[in-house]
The first five atom37 places (N, CA, C, CB, O) and aatype in JSON, in Angstrom:
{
  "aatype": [20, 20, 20, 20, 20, 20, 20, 20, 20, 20, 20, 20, 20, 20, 20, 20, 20, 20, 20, 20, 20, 20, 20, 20, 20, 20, 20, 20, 20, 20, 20, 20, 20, 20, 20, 20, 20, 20, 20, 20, 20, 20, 20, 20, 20, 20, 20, 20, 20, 20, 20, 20, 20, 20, 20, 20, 20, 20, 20, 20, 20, 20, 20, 20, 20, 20, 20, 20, 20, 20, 20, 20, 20, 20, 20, 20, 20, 20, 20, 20, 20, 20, 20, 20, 20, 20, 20, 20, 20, 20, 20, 20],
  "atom_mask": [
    [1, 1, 1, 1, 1],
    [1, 1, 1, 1, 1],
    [1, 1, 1, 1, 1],
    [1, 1, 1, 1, 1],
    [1, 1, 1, 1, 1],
    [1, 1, 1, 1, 1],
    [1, 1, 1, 1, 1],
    [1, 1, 1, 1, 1],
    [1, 1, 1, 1, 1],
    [1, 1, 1, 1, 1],
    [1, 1, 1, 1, 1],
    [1, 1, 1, 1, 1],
    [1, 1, 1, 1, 1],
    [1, 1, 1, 1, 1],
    [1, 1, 1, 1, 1],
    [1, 1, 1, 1, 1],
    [1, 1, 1, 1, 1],
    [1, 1, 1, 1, 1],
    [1, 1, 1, 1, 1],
    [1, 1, 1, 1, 1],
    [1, 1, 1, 1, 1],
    [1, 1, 1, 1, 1],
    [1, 1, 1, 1, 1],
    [1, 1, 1, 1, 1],
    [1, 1, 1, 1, 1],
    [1, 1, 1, 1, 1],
    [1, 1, 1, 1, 1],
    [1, 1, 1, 1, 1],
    [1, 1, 1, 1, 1],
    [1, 1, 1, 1, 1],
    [1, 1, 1, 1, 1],
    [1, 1, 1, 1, 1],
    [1, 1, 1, 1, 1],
    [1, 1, 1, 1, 1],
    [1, 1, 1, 1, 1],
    [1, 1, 1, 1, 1],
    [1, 1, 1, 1, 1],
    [1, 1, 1, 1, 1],
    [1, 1, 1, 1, 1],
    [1, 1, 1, 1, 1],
    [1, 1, 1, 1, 1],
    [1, 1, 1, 1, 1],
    [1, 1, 1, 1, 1],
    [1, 1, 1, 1, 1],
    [1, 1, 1, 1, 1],
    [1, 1, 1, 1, 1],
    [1, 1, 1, 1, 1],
    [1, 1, 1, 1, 1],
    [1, 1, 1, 1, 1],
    [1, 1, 1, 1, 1],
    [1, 1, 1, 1, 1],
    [1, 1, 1, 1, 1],
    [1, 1, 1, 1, 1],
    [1, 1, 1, 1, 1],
    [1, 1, 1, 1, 1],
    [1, 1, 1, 1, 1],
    [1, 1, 1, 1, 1],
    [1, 1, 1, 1, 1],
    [1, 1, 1, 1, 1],
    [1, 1, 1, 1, 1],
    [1, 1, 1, 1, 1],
    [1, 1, 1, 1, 1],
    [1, 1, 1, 1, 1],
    [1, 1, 1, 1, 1],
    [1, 1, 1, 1, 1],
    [1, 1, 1, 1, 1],
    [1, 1, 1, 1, 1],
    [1, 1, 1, 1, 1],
    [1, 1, 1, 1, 1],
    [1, 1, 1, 1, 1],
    [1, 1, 1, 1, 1],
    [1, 1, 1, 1, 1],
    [1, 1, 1, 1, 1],
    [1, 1, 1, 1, 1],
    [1, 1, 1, 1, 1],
    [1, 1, 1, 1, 1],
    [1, 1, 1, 1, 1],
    [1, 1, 1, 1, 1],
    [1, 1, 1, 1, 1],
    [1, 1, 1, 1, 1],
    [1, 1, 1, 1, 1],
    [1, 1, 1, 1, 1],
    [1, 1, 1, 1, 1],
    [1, 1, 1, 1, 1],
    [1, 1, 1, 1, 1],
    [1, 1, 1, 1, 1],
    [1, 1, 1, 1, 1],
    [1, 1, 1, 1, 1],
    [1, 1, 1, 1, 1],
    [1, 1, 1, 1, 1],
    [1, 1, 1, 1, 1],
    [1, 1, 1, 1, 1]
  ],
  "atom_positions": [
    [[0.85, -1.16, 0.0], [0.0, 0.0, 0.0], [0.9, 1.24, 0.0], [-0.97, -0.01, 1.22], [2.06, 1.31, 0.41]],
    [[0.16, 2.16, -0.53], [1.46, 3.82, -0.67], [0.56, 4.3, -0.14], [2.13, 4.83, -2.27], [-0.47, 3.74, 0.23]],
    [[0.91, 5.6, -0.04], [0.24, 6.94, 0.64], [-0.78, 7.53, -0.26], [1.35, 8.13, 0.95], [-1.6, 8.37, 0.12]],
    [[-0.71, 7.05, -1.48], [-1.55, 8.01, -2.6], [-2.71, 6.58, -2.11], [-0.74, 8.34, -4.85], [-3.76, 6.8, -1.51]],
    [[-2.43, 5.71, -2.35], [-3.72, 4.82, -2.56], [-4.37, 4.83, -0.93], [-3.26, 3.01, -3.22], [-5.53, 4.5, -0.67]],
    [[-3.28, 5.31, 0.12], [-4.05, 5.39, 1.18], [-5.48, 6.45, 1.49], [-3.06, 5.61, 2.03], [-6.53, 6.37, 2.13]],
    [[-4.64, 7.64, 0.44], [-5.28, 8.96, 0.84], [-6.34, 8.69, -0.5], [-4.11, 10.61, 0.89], [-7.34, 9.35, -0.24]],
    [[-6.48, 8.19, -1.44], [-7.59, 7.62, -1.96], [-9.15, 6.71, -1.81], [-7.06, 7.24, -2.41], [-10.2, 6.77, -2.45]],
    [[-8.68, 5.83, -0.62], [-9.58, 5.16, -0.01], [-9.91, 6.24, 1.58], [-8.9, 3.48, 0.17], [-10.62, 5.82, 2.5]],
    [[-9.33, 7.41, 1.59], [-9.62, 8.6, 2.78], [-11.04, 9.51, 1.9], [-7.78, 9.91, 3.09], [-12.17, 9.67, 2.36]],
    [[-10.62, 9.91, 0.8], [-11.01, 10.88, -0.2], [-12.66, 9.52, -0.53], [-9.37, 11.28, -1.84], [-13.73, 10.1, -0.64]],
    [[-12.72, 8.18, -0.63], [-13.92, 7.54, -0.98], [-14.61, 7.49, 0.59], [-13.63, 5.97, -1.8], [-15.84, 7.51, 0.51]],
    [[-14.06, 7.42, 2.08], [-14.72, 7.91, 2.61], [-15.53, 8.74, 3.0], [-14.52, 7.84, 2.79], [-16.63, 8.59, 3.52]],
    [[-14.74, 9.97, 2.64], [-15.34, 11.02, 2.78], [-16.29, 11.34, 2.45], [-14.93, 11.64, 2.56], [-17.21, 11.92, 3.04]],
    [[-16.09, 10.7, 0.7], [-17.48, 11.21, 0.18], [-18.93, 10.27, 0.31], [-17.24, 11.45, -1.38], [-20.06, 10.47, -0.12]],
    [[-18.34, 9.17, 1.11], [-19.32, 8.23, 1.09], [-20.26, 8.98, 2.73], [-18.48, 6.34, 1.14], [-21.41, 8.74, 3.12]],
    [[-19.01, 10.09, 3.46], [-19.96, 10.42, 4.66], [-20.76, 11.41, 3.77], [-19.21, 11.12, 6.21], [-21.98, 11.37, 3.65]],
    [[-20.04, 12.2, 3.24], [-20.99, 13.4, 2.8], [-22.21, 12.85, 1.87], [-20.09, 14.58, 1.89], [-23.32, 13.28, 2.18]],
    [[-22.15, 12.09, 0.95], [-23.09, 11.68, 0.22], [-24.06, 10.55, 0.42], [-22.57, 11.54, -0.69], [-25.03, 10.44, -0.33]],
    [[-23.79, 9.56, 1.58], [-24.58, 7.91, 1.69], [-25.86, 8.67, 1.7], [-24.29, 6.64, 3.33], [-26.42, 8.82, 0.62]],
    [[-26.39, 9.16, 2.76], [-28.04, 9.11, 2.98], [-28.77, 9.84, 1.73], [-28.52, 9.99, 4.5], [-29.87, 9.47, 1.33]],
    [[-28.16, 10.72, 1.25], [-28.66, 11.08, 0.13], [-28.65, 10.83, -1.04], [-28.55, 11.77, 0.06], [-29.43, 10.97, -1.98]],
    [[-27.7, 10.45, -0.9], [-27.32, 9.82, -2.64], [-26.97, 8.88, -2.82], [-26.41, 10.28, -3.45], [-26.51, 8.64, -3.94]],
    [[-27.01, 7.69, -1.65], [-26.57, 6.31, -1.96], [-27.37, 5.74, -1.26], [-25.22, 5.88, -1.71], [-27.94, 6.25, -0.29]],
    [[-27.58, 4.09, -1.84], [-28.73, 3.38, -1.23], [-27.99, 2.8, -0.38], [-29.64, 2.45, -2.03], [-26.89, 3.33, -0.25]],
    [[-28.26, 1.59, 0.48], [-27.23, 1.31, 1.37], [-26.59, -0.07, 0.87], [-27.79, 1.25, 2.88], [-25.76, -0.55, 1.64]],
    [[-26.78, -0.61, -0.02], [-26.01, -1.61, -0.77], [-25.12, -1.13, -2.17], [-27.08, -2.69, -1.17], [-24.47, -1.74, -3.01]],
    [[-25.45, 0.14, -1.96], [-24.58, 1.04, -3.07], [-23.57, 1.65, -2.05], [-25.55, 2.39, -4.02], [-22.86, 2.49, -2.61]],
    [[-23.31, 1.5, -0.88], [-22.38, 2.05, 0.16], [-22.02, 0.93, 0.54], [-22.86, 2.96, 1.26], [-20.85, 1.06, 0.92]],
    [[-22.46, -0.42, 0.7], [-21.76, -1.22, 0.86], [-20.39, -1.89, -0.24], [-22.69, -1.9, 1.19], [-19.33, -2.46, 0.02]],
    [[-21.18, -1.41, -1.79], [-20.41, -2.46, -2.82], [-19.11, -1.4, -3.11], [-21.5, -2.99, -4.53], [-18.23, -1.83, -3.86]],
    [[-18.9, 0.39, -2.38], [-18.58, 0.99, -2.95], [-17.53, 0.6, -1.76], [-19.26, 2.13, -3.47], [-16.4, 0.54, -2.26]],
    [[-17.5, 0.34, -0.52], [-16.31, 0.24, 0.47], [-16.09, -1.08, 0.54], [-16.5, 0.82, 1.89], [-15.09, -1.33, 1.2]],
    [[-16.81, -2.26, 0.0], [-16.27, -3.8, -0.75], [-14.83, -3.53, -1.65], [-17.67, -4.48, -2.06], [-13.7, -3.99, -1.52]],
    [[-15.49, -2.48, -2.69], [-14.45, -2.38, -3.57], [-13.43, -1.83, -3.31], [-14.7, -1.94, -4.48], [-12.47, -2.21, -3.98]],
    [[-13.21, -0.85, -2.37], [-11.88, -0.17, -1.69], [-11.28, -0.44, -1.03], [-11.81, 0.64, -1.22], [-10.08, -0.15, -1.06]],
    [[-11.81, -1.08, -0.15], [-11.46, -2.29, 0.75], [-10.56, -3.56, 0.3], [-12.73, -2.86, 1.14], [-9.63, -4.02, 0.97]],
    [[-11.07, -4.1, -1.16], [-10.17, -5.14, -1.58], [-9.2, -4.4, -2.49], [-10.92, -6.37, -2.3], [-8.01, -4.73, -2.52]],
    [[-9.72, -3.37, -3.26], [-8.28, -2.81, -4.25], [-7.13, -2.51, -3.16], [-8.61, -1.07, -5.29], [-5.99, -2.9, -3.42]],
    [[-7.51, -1.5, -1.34], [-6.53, -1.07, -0.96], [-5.42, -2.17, -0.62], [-6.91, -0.28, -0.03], [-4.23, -1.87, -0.49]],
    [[-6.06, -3.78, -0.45], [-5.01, -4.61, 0.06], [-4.26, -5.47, -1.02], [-5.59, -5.5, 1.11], [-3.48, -6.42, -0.97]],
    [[-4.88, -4.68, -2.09], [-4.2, -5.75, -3.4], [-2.76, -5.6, -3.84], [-4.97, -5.52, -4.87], [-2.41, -4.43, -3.97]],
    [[-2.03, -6.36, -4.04], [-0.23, -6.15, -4.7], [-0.37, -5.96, -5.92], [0.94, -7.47, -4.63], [0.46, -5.28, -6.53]],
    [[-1.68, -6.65, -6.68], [-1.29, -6.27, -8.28], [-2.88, -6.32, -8.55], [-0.1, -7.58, -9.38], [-3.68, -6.56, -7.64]],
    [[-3.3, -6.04, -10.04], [-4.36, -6.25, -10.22], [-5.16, -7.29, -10.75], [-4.48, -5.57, -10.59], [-6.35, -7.51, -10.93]],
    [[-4.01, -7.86, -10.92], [-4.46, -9.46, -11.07], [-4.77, -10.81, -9.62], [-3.07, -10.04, -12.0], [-5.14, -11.98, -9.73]],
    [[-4.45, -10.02, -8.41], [-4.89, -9.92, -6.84], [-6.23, -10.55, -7.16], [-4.97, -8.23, -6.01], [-7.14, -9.94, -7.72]],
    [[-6.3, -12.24, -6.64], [-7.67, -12.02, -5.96], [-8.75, -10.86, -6.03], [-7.4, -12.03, -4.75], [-8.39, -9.82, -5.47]],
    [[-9.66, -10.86, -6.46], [-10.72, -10.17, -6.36], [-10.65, -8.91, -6.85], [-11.09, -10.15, -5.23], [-11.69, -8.31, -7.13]],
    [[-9.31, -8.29, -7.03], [-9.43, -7.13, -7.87], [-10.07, -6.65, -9.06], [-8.58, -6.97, -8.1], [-10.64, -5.56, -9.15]],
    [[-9.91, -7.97, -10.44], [-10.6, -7.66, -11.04], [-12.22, -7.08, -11.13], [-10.29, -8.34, -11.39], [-12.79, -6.2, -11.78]],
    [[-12.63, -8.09, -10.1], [-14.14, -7.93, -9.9], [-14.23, -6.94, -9.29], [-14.89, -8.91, -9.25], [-15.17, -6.23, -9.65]],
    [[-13.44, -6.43, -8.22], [-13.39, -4.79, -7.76], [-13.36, -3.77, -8.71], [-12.2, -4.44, -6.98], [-13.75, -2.63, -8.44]],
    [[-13.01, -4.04, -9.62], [-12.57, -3.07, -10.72], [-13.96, -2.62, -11.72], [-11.29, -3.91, -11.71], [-14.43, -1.54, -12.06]],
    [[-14.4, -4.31, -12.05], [-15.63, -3.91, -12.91], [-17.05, -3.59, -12.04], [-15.93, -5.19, -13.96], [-17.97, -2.93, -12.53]],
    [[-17.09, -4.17, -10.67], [-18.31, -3.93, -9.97], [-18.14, -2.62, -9.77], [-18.58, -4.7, -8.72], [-19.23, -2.05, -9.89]],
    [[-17.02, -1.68, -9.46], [-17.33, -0.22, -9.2], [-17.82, 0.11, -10.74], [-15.87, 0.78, -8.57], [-19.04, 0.19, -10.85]],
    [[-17.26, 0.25, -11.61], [-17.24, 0.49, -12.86], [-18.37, 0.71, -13.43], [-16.7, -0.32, -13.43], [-18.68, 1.66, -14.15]],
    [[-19.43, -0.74, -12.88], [-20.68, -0.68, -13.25], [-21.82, 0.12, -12.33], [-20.97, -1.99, -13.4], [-22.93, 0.4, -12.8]],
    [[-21.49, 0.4, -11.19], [-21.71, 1.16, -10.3], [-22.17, 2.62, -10.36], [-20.81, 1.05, -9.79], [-23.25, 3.14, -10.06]],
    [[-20.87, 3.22, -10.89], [-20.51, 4.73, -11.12], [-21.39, 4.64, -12.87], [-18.27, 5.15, -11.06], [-22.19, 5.52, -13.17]],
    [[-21.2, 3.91, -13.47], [-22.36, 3.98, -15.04], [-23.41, 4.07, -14.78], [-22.55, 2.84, -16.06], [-24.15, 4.78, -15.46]],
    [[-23.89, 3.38, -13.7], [-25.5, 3.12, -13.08], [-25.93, 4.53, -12.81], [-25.63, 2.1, -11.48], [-26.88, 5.11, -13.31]],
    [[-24.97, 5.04, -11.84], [-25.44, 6.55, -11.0], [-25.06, 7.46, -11.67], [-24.88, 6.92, -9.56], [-24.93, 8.45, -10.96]],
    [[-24.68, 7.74, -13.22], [-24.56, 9.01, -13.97], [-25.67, 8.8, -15.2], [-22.89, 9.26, -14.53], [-26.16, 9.61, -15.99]],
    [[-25.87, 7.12, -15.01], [-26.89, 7.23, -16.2], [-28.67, 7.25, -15.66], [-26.55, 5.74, -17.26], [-29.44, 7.78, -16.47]],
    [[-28.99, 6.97, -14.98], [-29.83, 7.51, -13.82], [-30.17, 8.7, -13.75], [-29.34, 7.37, -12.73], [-31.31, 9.18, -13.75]],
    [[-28.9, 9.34, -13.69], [-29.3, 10.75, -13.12], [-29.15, 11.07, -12.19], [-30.26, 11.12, -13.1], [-29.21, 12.24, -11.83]],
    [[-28.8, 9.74, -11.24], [-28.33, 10.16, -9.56], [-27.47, 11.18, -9.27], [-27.61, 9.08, -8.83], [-27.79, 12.03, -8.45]],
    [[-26.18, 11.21, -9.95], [-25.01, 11.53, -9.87], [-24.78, 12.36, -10.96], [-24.24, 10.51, -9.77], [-25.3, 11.98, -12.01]],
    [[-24.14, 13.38, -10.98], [-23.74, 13.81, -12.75], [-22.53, 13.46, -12.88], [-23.76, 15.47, -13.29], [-21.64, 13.9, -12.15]],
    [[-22.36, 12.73, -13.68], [-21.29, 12.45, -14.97], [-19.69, 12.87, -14.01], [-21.7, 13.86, -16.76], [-18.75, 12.13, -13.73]],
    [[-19.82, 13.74, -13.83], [-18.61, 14.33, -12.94], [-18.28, 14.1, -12.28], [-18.43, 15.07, -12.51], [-17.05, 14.07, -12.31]],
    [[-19.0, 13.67, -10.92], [-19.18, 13.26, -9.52], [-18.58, 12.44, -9.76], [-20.34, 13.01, -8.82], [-17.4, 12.35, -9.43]],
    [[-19.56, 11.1, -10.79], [-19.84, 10.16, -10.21], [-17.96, 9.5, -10.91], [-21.62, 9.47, -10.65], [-17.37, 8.64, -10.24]],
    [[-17.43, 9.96, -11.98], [-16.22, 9.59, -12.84], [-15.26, 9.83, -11.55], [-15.89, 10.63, -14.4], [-14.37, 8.99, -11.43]],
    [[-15.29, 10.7, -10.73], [-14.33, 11.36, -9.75], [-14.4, 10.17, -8.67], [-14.84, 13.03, -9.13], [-13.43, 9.54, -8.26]],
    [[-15.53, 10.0, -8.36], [-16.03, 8.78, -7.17], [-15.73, 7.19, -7.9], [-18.1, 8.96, -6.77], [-16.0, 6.27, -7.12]],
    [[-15.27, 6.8, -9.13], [-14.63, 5.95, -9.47], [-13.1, 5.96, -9.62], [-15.16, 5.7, -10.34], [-12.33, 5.01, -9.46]],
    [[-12.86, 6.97, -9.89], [-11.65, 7.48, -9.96], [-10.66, 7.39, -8.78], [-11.85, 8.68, -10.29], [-9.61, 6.77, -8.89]],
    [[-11.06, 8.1, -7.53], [-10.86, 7.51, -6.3], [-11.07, 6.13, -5.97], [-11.49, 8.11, -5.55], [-10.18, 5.67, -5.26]],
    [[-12.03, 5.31, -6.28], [-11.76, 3.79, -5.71], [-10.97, 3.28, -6.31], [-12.73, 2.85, -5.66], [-10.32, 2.39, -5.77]],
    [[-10.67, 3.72, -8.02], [-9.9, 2.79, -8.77], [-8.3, 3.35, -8.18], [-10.25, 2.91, -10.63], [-7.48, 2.5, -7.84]],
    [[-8.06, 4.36, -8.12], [-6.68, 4.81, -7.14], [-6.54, 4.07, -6.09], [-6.65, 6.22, -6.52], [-5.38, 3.66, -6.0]],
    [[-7.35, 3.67, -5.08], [-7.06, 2.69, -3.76], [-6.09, 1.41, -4.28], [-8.69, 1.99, -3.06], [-5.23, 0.96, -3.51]],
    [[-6.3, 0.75, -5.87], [-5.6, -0.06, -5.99], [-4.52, 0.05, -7.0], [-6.26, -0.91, -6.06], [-4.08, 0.94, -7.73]],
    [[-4.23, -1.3, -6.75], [-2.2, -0.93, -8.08], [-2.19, -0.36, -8.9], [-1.33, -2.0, -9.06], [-3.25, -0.36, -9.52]],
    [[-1.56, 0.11, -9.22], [-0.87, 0.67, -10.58], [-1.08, -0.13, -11.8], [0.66, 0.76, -10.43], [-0.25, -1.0, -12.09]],
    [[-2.18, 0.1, -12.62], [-1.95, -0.82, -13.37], [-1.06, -0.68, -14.64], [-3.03, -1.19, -13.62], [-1.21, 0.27, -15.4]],
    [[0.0, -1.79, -14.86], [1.11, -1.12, -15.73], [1.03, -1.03, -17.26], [2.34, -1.83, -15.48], [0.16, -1.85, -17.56]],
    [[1.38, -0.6, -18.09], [0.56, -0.22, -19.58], [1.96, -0.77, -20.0], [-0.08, 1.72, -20.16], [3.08, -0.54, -19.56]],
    [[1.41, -1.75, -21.22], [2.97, -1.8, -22.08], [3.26, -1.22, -23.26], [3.37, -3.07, -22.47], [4.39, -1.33, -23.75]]
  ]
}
């Protein structure tokens, strides 16, 4: 774990205090600290369960901008942060 992916899964708290009762259902606050929870302890992204961390937020944050819950902005920023909690994924 580094400090950036620490202060990433700080930054998905946060917004999960400021935003749960209003803007999240409570199994949409559960799947969103599932997923931060397993990216923050992962070594790579091929880790156990990462993948599925990866696409369950993914589908998550699509759900709540296409809805309307969330705008587009929010909700890319609020994936953006969970997907930071985990590795680096390396590009060749």
């Amino acid at each position: 774990m580094t400090s950036q992916r620490a202060q990433a899964y700080g930054r998905v708290m946060k917004t999960l205090d400021d935003m749960s009762a209003a803007k999240l259902l409570a199994s949409e606050q559960q799947r969103i600290r599932d997923a931060s929870d397993t990216l923050l302890f992962c070594d790579s992204p091929d880790a156990p369960g990462a993948r599925d961390a990866f696409a369950d937020i993914e589908e998550l944050i699509r759900h709540l901008s296409e809805t309307e819950r969330w705008t587009d902005e929010r909700a890319r920023a609020l994936g953006d942060d969970v997907t930071a909690c985990g590795p680096v994924v390396q590009l060749a």
